[in-house]
RORODREN-874173 format. One record per residue (C-alpha): z, y, x. Coordinates in steps of 0.001 Angstrom, whole numbers, padded with zeros to 6 digits, always signed. Each point is the difference from the previous one (the first is absolute). Example, Ala and Ser with C-alpha at 12.3 -4.5 7.8 and 13.67 -1.06 7.14 Angstrom:
BEGIN
+007800-004500+012300-000660+003440+001370
//
This chain:
BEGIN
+145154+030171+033229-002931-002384+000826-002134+000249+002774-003318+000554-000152-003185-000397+002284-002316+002873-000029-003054-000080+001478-000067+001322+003681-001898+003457-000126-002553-000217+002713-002079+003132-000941+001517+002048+003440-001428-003207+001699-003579-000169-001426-000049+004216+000379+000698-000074+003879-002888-002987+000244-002369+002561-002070+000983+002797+002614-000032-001977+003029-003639-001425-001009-001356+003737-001102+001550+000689+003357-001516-002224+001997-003781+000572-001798+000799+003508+000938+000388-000332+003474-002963-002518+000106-002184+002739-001319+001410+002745+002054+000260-001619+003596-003332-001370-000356-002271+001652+002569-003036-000065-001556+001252+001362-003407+002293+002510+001252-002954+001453+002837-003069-000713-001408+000418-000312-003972-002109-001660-002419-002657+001607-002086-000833-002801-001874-003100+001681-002038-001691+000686+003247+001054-003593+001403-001412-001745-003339-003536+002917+000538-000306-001574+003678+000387-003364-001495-002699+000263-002640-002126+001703+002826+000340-002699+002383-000823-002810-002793-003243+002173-000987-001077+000558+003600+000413-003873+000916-001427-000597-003504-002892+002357+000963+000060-001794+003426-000288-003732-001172-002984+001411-002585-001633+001322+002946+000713-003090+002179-001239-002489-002825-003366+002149-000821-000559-000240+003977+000574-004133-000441-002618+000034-002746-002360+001690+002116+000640-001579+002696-000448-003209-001661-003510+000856-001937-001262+001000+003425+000923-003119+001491-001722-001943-003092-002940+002177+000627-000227-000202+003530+000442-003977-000289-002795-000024-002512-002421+002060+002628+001468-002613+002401-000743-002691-002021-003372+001052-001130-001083+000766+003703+001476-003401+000977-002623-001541-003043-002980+002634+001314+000553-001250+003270+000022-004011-000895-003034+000579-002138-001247+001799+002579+000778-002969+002621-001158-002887-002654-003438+001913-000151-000339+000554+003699+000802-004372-000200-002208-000704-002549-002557+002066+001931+000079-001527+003181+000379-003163-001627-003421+000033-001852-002031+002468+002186+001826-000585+003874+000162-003975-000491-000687-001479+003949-002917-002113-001202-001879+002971-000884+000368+001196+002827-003188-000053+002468+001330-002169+002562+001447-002471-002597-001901-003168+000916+000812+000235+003425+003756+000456-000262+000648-002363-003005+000494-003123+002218+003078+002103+002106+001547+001252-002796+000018-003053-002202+001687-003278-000245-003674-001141+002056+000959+001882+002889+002991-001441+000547-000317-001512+003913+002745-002744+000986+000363-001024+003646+000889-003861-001180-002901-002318+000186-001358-001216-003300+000755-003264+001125+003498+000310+000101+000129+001682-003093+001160-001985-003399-001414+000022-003647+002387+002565-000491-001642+002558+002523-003468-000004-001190-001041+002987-000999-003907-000238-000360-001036-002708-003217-003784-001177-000331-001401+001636-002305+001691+003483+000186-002277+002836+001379-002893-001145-002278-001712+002826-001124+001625+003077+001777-002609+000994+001849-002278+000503-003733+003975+001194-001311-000511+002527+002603-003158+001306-000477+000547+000421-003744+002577+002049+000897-001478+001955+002258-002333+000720-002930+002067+000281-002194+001829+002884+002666-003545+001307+000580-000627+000639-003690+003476+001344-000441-000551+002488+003012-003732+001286-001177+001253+000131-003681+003024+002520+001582-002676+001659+001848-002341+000392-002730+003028+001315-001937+000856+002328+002908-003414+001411+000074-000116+000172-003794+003049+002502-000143-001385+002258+003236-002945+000121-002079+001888+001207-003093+001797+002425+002122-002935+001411+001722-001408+000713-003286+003352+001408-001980+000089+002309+003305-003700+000930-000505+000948+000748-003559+002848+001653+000551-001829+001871+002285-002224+000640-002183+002338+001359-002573+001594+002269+002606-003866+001567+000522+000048+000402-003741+003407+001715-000135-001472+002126+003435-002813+001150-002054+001884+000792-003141+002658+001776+001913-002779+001922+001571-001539+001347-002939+002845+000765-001571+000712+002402+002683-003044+001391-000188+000513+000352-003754+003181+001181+000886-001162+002959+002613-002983+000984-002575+002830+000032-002340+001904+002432+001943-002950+001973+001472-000423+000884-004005+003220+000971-000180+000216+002382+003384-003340+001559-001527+001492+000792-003257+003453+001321+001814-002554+001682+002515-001455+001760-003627+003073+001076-001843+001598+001478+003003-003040+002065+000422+000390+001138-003872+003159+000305+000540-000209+002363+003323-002584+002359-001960+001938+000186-003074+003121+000937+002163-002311+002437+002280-001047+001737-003586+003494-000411-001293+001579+001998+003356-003454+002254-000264+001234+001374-003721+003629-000058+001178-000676+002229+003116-002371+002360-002329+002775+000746-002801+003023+000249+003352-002676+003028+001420-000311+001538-003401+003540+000184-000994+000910+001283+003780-002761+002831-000705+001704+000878-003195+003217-000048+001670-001135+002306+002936-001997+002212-002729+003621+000314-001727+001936+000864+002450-002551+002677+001584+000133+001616-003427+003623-000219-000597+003120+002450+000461+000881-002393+003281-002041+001382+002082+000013+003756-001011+003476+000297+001552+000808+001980-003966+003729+000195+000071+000333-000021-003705-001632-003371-000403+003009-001647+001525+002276+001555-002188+000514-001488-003462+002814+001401-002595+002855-002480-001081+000089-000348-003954+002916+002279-001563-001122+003165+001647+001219+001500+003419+003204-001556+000519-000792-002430+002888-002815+002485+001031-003271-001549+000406-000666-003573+002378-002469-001300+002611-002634-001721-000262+000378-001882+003203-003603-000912+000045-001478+003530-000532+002737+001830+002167-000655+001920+003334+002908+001236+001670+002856+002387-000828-000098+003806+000170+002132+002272+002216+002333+000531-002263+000767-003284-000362+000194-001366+003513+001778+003342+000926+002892-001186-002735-000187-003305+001452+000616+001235+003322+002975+002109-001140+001438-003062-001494-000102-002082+003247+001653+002523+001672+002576+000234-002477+000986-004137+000451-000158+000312+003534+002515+002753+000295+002071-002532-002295-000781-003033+001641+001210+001685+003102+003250+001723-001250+000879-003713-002118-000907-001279+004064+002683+002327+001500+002734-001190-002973-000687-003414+000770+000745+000741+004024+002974+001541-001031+001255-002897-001978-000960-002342+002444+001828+001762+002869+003371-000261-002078-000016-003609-001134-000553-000432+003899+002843+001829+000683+002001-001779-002411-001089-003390+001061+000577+000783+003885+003817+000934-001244+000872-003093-001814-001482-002283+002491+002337+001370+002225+002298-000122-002644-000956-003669+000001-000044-000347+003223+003414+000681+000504+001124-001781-002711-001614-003262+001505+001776+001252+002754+003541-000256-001078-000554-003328-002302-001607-001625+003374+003589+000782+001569+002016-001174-002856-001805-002843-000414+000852-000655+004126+003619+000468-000620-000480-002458-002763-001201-002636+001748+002346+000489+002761+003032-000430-002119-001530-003270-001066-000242-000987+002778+003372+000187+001189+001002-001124-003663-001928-003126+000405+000704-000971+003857+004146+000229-001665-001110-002636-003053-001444-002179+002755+002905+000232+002234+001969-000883-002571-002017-002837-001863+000018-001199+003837+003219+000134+000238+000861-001855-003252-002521-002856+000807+001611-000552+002639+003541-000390-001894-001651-002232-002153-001101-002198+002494+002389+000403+002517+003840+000188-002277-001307-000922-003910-002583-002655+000088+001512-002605+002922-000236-002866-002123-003493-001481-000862-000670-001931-003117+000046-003926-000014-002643-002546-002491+002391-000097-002555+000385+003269-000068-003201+000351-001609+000191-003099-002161+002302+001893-002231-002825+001947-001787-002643-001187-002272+002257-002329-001567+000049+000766-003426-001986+001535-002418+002370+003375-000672
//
């Protein structure tokens, strides 16, 4: 015989692996805390996920429209700055250009006397001319030619400025005076106007109060006639009425105009007429009183069966009270003895569950329980 090599069968192997690995994904997913206490509900998880995106979706929306706004009130609140900022240099460049042509200082009235401090002239230096070099000069000949006729054109020329602004001025108070006197004269108009058309107005009305004043008149008469024919015909049907009844069977007290026989002949005997009738004979009320006597002699004897009746079911309920009574009685003291007896039964269990604590504690249970004691459990997955 030959030997042969087989191949090594390693299946037992590779199966303990498999169940050592399922083992140890078992015990992963049991011993772990949050699993095994709190569980996973991964529907609601993946709901509070979606939320969360949607709110902080919803939030960054929010927080971007906010940004835009913010943003196209800042450009619009730059743009009020900015055109203020231009208002205000026009404003200033005006207010420059004003003084510059209407506040110069040698328009001023005083000009000619100040010109000499305030301009290169005026300048006074404490050095001797004769010290001084070319270099210092400051007065040439020939300069000031002129200035004095320079000046007085000016002045003029300021003069003429000033009456053609005061001509101007007087012009426009002038134009005012009379767009006031029109205007006031417009306002008269519109008095007047307004004034007859209230006096149109209350003629107006006037007409109308008389015309009112007329138809209520016509109206008053036509109502006074109106009640006049009413009240006539009420008074003539009242007289017919009181001529009727005067003449009627009402008043003649006629017994046999009250009575009225029922269709079929005499079986239900004849009826009242409740609005002719005048009272019942003595034959009737004497039956009447007959019959009253009759139901109070019953109402009475019924009375004194009732009594009766009464006084036995009183009877009979005063007996089984006591009855009752006594019955309460005895269940009262059996219900005593009862609780007695357990009592005494339960003051023995507790003697006893005393006593056997105290064998546990005392004789059974000396030894106590070390770490790995309890390191035993929770070990496996079976």
């Amino acid at each position: 015989m030959y030997k042969v090599d087989l191949p090594v069968d390693n299946s037992a192997d590779v199966a303990v692996e498999r169940r050592r690995a399922a083992e140890a994904a078992r015990q992963a997913r049991i011993f772990n805390t949050r699993h095994r206490v709190m569980g996973l509900d991964l529907k609601a998880l993946e709901q509070q996920v979606a939320e969360n995106k949607e709110r902080e979706e919803m939030a960054g929306q929010r927080e971007r429209a906010f940004d835009m706004l913010r943003v196209t009130q800042d450009e619009v609140l730059m743009k009020q700055q900015q055109e203020e900022e231009e208002r205000r240099a026009e404003l200033n460049r005006d207010l420059i250009q004003y003084r510059a042509i209407r506040q110069r200082a040698e328009d001023t009235r005083d000009a000619d006397l100040n010109v000499h401090l305030q301009g290169a002239l005026g300048l006074s230096i404490p050095i001797p001319e004769s010290e001084l070099g070319p270099a210092s000069m400051q007065v040439f000949q020939g300069e000031g030619i002129g200035d004095n006729d320079k000046r007085r054109a000016q002045m003029e020329q300021t003069e003429r400025a000033l009456r053609a602004q005061r001509e101007q001025s007087e012009k426009l108070q002038k134009e005012n005076k009379l767009k006031e006197l029109l205007k006031g004269k417009e306002l008269v108009q519109q008095d007047l106007r307004a004034v007859q058309l209230d006096a149109l107005e209350e003629e107006c009305k006037r007409a109308g109060r008389i015309a009112l004043n007329n138809y209520n008149h016509a109206q008053a008469a036509e109502c006074v006639e109106k009640e006049r024919k009413e009240r006539m015909w009420k008074e003539g049907k009242e007289m017919a009425e009181v001529w009727h009844m005067v003449t009627s069977d009402i008043l003649t007290e006629c017994p046999k105009a009250a009575e009225r026989q029922v269709d079929g002949g005499p079986v239900g005997g004849p009826r009242v007429l409740t609005d002719r009738w005048r009272g019942m004979s003595p034959v009737q009320l004497s039956a009447i009183r007959r019959q009253r006597e009759e139901q109070r002699l019953e109402g009475k004897r019924l009375r004194e069966i009732e009594r009766q009746r009464d006084a036995a079911w009183d009877f009979q309920r005063m007996v089984q009270t006591r009855e009752d009574d006594e019955e309460e009685r005895k269940a009262m003291e059996l219900k005593k003895e009862k609780r007695m007896e357990m009592d005494r039964y339960n003051e023995q269990l507790a003697r006893e569950q005393r006593e056997h604590q105290q064998f546990l504690s005392k004789t059974l249970y000396t030894n106590r329980p070390t770490a790995q004691y309890f390191t035993q459990f929770s070990s496996s997955s079976r």
